[in-house]
C-alpha positions in Angstrom: -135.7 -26.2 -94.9 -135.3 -30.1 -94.3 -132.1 -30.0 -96.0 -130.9 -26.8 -93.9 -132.0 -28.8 -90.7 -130.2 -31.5 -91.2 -127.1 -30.2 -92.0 -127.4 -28.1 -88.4 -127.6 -31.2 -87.1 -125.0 -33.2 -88.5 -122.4 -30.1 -87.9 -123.9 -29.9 -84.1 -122.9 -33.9 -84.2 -119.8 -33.6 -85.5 -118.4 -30.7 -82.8 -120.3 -33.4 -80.2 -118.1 -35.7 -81.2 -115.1 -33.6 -81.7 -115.4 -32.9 -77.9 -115.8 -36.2 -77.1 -113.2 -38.2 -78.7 -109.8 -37.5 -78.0 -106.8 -39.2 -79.2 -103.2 -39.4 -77.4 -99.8 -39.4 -78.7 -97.1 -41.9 -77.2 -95.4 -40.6 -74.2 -98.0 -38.3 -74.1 -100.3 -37.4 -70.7 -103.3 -35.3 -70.7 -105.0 -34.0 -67.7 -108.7 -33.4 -67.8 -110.5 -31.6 -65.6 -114.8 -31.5 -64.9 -116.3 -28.9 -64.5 -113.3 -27.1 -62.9 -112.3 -29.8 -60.8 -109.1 -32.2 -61.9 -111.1 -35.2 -63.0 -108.6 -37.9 -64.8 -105.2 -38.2 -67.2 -105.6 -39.4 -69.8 -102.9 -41.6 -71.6 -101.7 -42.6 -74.9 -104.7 -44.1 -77.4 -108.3 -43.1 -78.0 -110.1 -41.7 -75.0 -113.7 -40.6 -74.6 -115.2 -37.6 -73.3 -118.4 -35.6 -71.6 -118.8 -32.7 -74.1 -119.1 -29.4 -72.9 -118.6 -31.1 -69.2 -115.1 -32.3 -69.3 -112.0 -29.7 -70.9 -108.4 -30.6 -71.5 -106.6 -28.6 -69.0 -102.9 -30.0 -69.6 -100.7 -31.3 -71.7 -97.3 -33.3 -70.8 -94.6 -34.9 -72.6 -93.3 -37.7 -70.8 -90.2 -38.2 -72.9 -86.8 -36.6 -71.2 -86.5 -33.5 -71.9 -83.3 -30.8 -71.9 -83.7 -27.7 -70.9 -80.6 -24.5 -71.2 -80.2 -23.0 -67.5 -79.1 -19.6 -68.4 -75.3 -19.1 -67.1 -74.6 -17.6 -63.6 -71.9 -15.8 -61.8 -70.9 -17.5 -58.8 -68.4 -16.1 -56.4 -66.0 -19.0 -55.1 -64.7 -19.4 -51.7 -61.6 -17.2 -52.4 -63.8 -14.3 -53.8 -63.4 -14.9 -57.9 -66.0 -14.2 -59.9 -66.8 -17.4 -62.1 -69.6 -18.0 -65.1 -71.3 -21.1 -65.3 -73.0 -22.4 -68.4 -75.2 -25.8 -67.4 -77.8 -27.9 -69.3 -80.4 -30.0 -66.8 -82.5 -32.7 -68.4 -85.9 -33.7 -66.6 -89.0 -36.0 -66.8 -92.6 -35.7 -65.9 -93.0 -38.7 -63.6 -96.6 -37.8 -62.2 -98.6 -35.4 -65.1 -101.0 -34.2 -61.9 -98.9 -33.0 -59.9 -96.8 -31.3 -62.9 -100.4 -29.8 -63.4 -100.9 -28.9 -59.7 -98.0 -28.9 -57.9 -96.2 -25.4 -59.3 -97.2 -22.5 -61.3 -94.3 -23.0 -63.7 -92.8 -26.6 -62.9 -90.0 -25.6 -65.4 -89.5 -22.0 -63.9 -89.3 -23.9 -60.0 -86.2 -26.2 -61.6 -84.0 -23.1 -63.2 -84.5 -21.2 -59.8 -83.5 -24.3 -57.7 -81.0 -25.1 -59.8 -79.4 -21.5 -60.5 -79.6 -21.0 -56.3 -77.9 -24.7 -55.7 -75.3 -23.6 -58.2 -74.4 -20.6 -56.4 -74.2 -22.0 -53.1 -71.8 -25.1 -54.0 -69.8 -22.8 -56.1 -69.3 -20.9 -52.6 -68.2 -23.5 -50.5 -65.1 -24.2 -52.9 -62.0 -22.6 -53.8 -61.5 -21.7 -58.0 -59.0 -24.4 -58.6 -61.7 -27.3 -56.9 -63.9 -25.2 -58.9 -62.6 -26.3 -62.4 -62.2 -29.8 -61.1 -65.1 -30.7 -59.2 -67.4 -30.6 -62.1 -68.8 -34.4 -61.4 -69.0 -33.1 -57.9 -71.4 -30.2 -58.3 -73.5 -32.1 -61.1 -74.1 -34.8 -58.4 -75.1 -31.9 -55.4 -77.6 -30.2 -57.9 -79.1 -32.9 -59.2 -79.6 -34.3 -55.4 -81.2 -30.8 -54.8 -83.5 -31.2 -57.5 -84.1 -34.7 -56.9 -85.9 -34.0 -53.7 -87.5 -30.9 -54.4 -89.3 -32.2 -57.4 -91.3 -34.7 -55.5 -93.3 -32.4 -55.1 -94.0 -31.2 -58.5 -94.2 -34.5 -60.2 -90.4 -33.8 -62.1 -87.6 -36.2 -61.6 -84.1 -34.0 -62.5 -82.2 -37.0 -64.1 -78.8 -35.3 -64.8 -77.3 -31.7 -64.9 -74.3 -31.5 -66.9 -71.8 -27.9 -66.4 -71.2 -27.0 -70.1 -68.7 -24.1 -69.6 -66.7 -22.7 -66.4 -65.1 -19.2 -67.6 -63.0 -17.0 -64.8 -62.3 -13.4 -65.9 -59.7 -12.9 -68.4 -57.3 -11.6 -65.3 -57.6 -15.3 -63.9 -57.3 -17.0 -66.9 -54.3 -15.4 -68.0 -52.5 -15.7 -64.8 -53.4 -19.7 -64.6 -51.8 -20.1 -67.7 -48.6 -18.2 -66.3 -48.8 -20.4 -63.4 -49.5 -23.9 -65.6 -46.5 -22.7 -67.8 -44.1 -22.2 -64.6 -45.6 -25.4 -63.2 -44.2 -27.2 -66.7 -41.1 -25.8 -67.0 -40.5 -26.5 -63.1 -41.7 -30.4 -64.3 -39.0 -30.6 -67.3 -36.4 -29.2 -65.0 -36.8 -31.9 -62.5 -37.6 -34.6 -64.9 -33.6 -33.5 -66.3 -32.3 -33.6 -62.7 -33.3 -37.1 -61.9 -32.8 -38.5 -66.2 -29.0 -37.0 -65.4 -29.5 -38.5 -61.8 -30.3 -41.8 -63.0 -27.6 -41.2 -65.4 -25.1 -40.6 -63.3 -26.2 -43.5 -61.1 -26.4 -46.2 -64.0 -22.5 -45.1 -65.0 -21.0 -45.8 -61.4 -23.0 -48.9 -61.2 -21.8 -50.1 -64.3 -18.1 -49.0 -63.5 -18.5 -50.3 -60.0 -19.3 -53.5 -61.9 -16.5 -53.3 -64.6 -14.4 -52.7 -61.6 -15.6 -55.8 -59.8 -15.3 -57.7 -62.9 -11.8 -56.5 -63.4 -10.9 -57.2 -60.1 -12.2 -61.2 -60.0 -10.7 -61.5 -63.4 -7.2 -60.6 -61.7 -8.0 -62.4 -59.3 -8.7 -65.7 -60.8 -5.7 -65.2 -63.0 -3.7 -65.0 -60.0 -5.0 -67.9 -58.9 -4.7 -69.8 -61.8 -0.9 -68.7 -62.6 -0.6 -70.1 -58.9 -2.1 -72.8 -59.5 0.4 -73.2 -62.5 3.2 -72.6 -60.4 2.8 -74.8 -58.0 1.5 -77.7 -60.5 5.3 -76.8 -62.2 6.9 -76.9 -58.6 5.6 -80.3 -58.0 5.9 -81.8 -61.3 9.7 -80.2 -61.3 10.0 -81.3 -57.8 8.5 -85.3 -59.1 10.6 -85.4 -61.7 13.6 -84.6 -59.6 12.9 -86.7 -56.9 12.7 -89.8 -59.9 16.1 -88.5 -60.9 17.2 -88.5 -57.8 15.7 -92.1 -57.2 17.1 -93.2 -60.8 20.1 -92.1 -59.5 20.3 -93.7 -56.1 19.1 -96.9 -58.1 21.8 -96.5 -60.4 24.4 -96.0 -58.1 24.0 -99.6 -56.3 24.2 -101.3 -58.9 27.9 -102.4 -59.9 29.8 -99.9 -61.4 27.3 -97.0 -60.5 29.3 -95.1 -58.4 32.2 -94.8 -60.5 29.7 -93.6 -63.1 28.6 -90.9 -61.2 32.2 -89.4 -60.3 32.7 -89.6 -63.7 29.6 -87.3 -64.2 30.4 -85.2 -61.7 33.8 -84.6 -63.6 32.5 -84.0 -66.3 29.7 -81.5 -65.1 33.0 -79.6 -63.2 34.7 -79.3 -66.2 32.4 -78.5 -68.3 31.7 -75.2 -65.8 34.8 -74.2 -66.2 34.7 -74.3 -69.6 31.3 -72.1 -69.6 33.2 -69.3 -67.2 35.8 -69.1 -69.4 33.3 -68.3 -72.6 31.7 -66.0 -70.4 34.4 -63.5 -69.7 38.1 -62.6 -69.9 38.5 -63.5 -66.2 39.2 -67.3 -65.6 38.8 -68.5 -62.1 40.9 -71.7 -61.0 40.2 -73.6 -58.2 42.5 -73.1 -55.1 43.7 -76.5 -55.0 44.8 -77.6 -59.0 45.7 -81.2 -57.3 41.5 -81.6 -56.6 40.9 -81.1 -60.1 43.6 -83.1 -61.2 42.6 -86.0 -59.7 39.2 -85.6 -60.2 40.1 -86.2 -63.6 42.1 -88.9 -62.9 39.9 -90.3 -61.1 37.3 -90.2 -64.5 39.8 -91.5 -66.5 40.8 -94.5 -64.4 36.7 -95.3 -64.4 36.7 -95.3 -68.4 39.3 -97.5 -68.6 37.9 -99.6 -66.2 34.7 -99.6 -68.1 36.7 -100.0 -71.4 37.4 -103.6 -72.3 39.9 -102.4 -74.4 42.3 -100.3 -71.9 41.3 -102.9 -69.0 44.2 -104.7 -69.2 46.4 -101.7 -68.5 47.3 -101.0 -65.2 45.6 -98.4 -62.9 48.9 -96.9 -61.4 49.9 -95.7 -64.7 46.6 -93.5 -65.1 47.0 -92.4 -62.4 50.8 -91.7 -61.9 49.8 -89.7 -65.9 47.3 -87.6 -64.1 49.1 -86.5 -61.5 
């Protein structure tokens, strides 16, 4: 009987203590209540309780959690008919009011959300729609934000997984993003052959311009030649000329210079009569004659040999 006795007693100890000691998990939050009434939360570690008194009402994970929103049809502001597929994650920030604050903390967030959804899809058009995702994330998580003050939940993101129009819509957005391409390559042609186009009269306005200096400086340059010739020609004959002049005052000059001139004469005659057939005589022979003469009478003069002869008979033999 002893032995029967105490073994009540240590298995009456044991579920004492088993009602009494508690341990927590990390990021963990239980909620204990007395005797009905909320009493404490207990957190992570070894915690103590009044058997029989005190009862575990709640448990929390603190950790974030995700949760699936179930996908929606939402009419946009130009009546289409869109799904939306979403995913929300959330935290317990305060475990009593989790515990208090709502029936169904989890069920309140899917409503609100699924209702916040619907009413932002509704106040856009399908094409701001599909690209407004960051824009309705931000609007429902706002929503969220404030309304689960009240239940001890901070909303932390909600992310749009899927956006699917009917079949009808789809189809003709892909007509119109094909249209909208081919409407792209077709102007990106015009303005490459525009540019085209552009770049080869600039570059044969250039050549042209080019050309036209080129000509230009050669002009200049074969002026420039020109009249470098001219004055060089024009120097050089004005130091003949001065040569000449020179020449002539000194003694004997002159006569040098008829004799030249003779020379010169007859020597042009000469060339007209290679020339052609036709042999043109001056009008007076007697000129010609004595310009010869004349000549002759200066080489004898000049000769020392034929100086001592006189001048009458050269010039009675020319004549």
């Amino acid at each position: 009987m002893f032995l029967i006795a105490a073994i009540v007693i240590l298995l009456i100890v044991v579920l004492i203590l088993g009602q009494a000691i508690r341990i927590v998990p990390q990021q963990s939050a239980w909620v204990v209540e007395r005797l009905g009434r909320y009493h404490e939360t207990l957190t992570a570690g070894l915690n103590f309780l009044v058997p029989f008194v005190d009862r575990l009402a709640y448990r929390h994970n603190l950790r974030e959690v995700p949760m699936d929103v179930a996908p929606q049809v939402c009419i946009t502001k130009d009546n289409t008919q869109v799904t939306v597929d979403a995913v929300l994650y959330y935290q317990i920030t305060d475990p009593k009011l989790a515990s208090y604050g709502s029936s169904d903390y989890r069920l309140a967030i899917t409503q609100l959300a699924q209702t916040t959804l619907r009413s932002a899809v509704g106040t856009m058009d399908l094409d701001v729609v599909l690209s407004s995702r960051a824009t309705i994330n931000a609007e429902i998580v706002q929503a969220l934000d404030e309304a689960g003050v009240g239940w001890g939940v901070k909303v932390l993101r909600y992310e749009i997984r899927d956006i699917t129009p009917p079949a009808a819509i789809v189809k003709a957005m892909e007509l119109q993003i094909t249209a909208e391409r081919e409407r792209r390559a077709v102007v990106a042609k015009s303005e490459g052959d525009r540019a085209q186009q552009i770049n080869l009269a600039e570059g044969q306005r250039q050549a042209e311009i080019n050309r036209s200096e080129g000509e230009q400086q050669a002009a200049v340059n074969r002026a420039t030649g020109q009249a470098q010739a001219i004055e060089l020609v024009a120097k050089a004959t004005s130091n003949a000329i001065a040569t000449i002049a020179s020449a002539v005052s000194n003694p004997g000059g002159l006569e040098a210079l008829q004799l030249q001139v003779a020379r010169d004469y007859v020597a042009q005659f000469g060339n007209i009569a290679k020339a052609g057939t036709t042999v043109l005589l001056p009008a007076n022979l007697a000129d010609l004659g004595g310009l010869v003469a004349g000549a002759l009478e200066i080489i004898r003069a000049t000769d020392p040999k034929t100086s001592s002869e006189p001048r009458a008979s050269a010039v009675s033999a020319g004549g």
